[in-house]
C-alpha positions in Angstrom: 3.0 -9.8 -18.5 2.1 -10.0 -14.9 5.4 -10.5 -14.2 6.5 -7.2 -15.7 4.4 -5.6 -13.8 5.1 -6.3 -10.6 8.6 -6.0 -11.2 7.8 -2.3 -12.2 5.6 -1.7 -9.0 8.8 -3.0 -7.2 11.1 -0.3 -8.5 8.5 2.4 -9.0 8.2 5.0 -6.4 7.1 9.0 -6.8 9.2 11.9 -6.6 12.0 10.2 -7.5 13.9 13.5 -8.9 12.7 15.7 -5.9 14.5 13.1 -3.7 17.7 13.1 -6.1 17.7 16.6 -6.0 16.8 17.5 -2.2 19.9 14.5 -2.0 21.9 16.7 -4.3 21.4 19.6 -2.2 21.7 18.5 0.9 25.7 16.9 -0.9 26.5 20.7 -1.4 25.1 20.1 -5.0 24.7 23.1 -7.3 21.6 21.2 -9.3 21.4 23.3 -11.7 25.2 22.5 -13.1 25.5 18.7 -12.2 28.0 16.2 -14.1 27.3 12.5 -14.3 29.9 11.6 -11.2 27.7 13.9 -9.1 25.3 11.3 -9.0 27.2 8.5 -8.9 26.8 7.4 -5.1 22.6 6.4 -6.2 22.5 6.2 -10.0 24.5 3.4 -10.3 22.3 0.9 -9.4 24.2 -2.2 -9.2 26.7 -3.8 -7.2 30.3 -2.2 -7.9 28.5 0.7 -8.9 30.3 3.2 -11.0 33.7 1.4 -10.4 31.8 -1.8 -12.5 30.4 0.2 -14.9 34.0 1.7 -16.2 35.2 -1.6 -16.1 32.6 -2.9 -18.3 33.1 0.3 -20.6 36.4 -0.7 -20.9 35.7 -4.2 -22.1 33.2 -3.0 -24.7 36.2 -0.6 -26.0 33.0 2.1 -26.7 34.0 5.5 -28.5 32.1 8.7 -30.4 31.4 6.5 -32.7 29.2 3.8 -31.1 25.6 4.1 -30.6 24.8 2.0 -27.0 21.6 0.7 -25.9 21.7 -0.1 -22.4 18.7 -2.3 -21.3 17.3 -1.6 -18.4 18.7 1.9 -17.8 17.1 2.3 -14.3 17.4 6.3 -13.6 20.1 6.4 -16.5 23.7 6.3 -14.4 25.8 3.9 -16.1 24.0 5.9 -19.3 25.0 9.6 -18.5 28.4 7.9 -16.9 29.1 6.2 -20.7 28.6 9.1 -22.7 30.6 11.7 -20.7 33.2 9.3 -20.5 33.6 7.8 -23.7 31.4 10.4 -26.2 29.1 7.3 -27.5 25.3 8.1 -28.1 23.2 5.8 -25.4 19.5 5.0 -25.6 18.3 3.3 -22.4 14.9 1.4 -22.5 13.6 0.1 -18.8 10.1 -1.2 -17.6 9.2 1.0 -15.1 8.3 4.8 -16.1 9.2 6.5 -12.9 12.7 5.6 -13.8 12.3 6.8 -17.6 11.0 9.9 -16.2 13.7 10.6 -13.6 16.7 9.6 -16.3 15.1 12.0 -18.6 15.5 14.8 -16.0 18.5 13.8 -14.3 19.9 13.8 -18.0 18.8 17.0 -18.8 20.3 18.9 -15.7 23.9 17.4 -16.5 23.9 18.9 -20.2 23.6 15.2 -22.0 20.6 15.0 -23.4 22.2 15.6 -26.7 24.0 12.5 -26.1 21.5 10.3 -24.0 17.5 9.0 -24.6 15.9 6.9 -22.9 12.4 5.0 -23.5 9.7 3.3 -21.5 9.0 -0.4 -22.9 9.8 -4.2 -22.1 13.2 -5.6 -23.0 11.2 -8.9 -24.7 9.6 -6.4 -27.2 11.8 -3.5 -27.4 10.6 -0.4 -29.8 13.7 -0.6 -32.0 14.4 -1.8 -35.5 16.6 -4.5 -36.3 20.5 -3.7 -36.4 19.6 -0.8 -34.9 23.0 -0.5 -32.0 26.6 -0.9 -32.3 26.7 -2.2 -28.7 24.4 -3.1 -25.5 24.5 -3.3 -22.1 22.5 -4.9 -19.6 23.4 -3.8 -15.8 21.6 -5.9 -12.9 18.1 -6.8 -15.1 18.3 -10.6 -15.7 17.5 -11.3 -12.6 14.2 -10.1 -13.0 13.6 -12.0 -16.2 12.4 -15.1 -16.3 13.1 -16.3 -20.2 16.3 -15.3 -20.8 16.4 -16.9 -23.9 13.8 -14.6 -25.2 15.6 -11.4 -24.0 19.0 -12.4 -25.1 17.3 -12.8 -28.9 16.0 -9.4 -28.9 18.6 -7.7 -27.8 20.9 -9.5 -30.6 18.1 -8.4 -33.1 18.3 -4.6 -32.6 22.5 -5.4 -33.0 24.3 -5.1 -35.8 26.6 -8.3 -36.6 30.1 -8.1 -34.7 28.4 -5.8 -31.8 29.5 -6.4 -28.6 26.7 -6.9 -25.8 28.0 -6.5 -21.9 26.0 -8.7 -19.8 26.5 -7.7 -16.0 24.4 -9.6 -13.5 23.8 -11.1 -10.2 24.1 -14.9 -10.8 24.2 -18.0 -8.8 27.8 -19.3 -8.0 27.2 -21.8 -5.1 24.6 -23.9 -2.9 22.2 -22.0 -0.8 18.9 -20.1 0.4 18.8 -16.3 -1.1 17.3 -14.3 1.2 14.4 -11.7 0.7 14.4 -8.9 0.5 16.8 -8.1 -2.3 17.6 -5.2 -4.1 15.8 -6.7 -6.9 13.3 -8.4 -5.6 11.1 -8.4 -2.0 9.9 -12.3 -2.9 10.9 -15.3 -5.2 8.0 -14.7 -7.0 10.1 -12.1 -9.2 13.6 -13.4 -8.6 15.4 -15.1 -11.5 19.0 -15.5 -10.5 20.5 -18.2 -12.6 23.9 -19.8 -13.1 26.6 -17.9 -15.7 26.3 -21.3 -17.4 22.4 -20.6 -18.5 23.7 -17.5 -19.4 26.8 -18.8 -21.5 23.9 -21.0 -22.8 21.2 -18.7 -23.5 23.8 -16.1 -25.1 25.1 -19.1 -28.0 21.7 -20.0 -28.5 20.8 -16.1 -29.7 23.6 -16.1 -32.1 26.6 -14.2 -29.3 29.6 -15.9 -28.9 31.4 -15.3 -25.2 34.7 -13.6 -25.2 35.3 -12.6 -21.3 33.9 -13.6 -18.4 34.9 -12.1 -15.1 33.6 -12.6 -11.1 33.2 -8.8 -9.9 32.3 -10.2 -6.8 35.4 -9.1 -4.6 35.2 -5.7 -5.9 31.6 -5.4 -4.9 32.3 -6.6 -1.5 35.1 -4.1 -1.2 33.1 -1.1 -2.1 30.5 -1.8 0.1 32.4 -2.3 3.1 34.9 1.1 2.3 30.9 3.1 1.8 30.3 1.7 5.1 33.5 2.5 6.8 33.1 6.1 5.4 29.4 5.9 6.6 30.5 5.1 10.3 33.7 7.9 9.6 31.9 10.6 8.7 28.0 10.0 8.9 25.8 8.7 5.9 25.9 10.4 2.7 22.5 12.1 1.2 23.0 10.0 -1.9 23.0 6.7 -1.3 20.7 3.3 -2.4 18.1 4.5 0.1 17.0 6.9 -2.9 15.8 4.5 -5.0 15.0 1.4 -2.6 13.9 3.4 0.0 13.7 2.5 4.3 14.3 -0.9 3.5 18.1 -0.2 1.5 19.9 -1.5 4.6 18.1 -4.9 4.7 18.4 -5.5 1.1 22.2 -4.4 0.9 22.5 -6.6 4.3 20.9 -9.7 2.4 23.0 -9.3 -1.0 26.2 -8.8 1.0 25.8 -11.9 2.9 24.9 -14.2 0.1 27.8 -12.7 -1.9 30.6 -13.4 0.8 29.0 -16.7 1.5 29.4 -17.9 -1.9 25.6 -18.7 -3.2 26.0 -16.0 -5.7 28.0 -13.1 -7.3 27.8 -10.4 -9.8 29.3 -11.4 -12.8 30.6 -9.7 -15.9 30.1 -11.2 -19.4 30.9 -9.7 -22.6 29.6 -11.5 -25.8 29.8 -10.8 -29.9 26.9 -10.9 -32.3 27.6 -13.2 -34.6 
């Protein structure tokens, strides 16, 4: 429990929708008529960003007809992206409220609410009955999460058998020191970066059985370096990471970049099936 919350204290900040929204503005935003891709430069909140959320969407093969629960929504981009895209219901549970709060609002001002919920609670003990989702995601969360055999059997109890659950995280793919800050983290203390093989693992022990595994490592790498090249072209963007990780985004970014391209870790992209 401890852990929990200083994992929330790390990502919890105020005025996280004032900031969105003076971002917004300053983009040549109309906020009161925003779609989801508006956003898209800070919601996303993982590496690969929006590009590694469609790609996971595609995976999942998620239509009208599938009710989503995406674990540790953050402020609710991959969320709002999902449902505009693909017309699937999403409920997104995180830890930390200031998130909840801003997903809510964010939600609300693109015209998806109807579409998109979202919920404050832990993923070990999530408010949902069993069977309750046709399909899960969870974006960039293990790594704060210890016992991932504990989250990886409550998110196959609120699926329904033959749901598919996207895993998309930052694990370790080499030797070597990671260093702090991260994006995730500011210490060890609350980092939990583990190799796709405890994952594989983990995911067969809950009752899932693996079907696609794929390193989105290069694509992250690309990304960042094209945002920076634009960055340097044309002067940083108003919406960027900085919105949610605030003055120190460059050293975190600088850190995960690094580690990535010198092989210690990488995200990685698993999609599973409840058996």
């Amino acid at each position: 429990m401890e852990t929990e919350h200083q994992v929330a204290r790390h990502y919890g900040r105020s005025g996280i929708e004032q900031a969105f929204l003076d971002a917004l503005r300053a983009a040549g935003k109309d906020v009161e008529h925003l779609a989801p891709g508006d956003l898209s430069g800070a919601d996303e909140f993982h590496l690969g960003g929006l590009a590694a959320t469609a790609e996971l969407a595609t995976d999942l093969g998620l239509g009208p007809d599938t009710h989503l629960l995406d674990v540790g929504c953050g402020v609710g981009g991959p969320a709002r992206h999902l449902a505009a895209a693909h017309g699937c219901r999403v409920t997104g549970i995180d830890l930390t409220a200031e998130f909840v709060e801003a997903a809510k609002a964010l939600t609300r001002r693109c015209g998806l609410a109807g579409l998109v919920s979202f919920r404050q609670g832990s993923a070990l003990a999530m408010p949902f009955a069993d069977g309750s989702f046709d399909a899960a995601t969870l974006l960039h969360v293990g790594m704060n999460i210890a016992d991932k055999a504990a989250l990886f059997a409550e998110v196959r109890r609120v699926l329904r058998p033959g749901a598919r659950f996207g895993v998309y995280d930052v694990m370790r793919v080499g030797e070597g020191d990671l260093p702090y800050p991260m994006p995730w983290a500011a210490t060890p203390e609350t980092s939990f970066v583990e190799p796709p093989e405890t994952y594989r693992r983990r995911l067969r022990e809950a009752g899932f059985a693996v079907e696609a595994e794929h390193d989105r490592g290069a694509l992250a790498l690309r990304l960042i370096r094209e945002a920076r090249e634009r960055a340097v072209a044309r002067g940083p963007s108003p919406l960027g990471p900085h919105l949610l990780m605030g003055p120190t985004a460059p050293q975190r970014i600088g850190n995960v970049m690094s580690t990535v391209e010198r092989g210690v870790i990488a995200p990685i992209e698993m999609v599973a099936r409840a058996g």
